[in-house]
C-alpha positions as CSV (number, residue, x, y, z in Angstrom):
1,X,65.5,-0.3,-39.6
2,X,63.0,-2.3,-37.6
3,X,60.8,0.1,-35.1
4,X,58.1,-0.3,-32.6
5,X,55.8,3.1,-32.6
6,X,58.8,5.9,-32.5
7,X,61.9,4.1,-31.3
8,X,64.1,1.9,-33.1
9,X,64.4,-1.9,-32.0
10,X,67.8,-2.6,-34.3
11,X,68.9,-1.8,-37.7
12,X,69.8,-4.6,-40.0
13,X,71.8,-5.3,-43.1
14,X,70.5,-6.8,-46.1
15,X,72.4,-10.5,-45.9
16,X,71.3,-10.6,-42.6
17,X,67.9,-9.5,-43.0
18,X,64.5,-11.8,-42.7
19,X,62.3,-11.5,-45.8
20,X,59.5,-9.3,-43.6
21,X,62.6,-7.1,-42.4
22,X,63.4,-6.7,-46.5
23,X,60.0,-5.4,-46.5
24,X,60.7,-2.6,-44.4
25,X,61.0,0.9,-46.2
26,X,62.7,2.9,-43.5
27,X,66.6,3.4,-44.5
28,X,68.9,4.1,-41.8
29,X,70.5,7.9,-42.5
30,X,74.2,6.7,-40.7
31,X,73.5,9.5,-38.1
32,X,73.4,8.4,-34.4
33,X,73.9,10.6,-31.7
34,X,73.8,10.3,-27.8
35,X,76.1,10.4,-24.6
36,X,79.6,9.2,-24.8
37,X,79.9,7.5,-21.6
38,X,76.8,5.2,-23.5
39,X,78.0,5.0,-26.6
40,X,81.4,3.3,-25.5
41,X,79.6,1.1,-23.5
42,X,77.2,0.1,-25.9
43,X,80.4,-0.2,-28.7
44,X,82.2,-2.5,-26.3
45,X,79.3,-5.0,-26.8
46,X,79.2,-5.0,-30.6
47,X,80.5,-8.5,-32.1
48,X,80.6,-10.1,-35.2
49,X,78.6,-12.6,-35.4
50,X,76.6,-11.8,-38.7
51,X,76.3,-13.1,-41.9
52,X,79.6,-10.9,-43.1
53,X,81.4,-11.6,-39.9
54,X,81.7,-7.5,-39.5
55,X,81.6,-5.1,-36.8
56,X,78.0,-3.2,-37.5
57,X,78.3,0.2,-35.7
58,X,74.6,-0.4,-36.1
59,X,74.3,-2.7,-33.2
60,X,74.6,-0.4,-30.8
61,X,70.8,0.2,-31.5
62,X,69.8,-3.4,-31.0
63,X,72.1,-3.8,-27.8
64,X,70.5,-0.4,-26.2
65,X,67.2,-1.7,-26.9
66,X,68.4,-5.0,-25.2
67,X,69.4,-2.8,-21.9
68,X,65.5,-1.1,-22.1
69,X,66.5,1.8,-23.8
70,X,64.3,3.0,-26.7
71,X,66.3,5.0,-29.0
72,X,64.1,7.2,-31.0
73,X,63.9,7.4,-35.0
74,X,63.5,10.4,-36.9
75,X,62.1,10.3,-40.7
76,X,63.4,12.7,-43.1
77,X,62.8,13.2,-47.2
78,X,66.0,11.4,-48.6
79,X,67.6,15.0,-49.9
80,X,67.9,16.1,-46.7
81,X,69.9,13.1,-45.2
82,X,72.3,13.1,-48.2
83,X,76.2,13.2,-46.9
């Protein structure tokens, strides 16, 4: 997960990943939450143009940050993000 301050900029996955974005010890949770009406929008934008040529549910976060939306991060201890 790459942030600035509080709010997440995108999350990225490992093979697609910059050796300074390896280096990052945040872990993304696979909890997002937020309006529907958004969340479609935001899912119509997501391609596949990655290193796995996959559909990353994850870049919703990078495409809202795109629009100027900050979508804020949360930290929790690992056993209370489990399943």
């Amino acid at each position: 997960m790459v942030a600035k301050g509080d709010s997440l900029i995108r999350i990225v996955e490992q093979k697609d990943a910059s050796e300074d974005e390896r280096r990052i010890d945040l872990c993304f949770a696979g909890m997002l939450a937020g309006r529907a009406k958004l969340i479609f929008e935001l899912l119509h934008r997501v391609g596949n143009s990655n290193a796995q040529g996959e559909f990353y549910l994850t870049d919703v976060i990078s495409i809202a940050a795109e629009r100027g939306l900050m979508p804020p991060s949360w930290e929790g201890a690992e056993s209370e993000m489990l399943g």
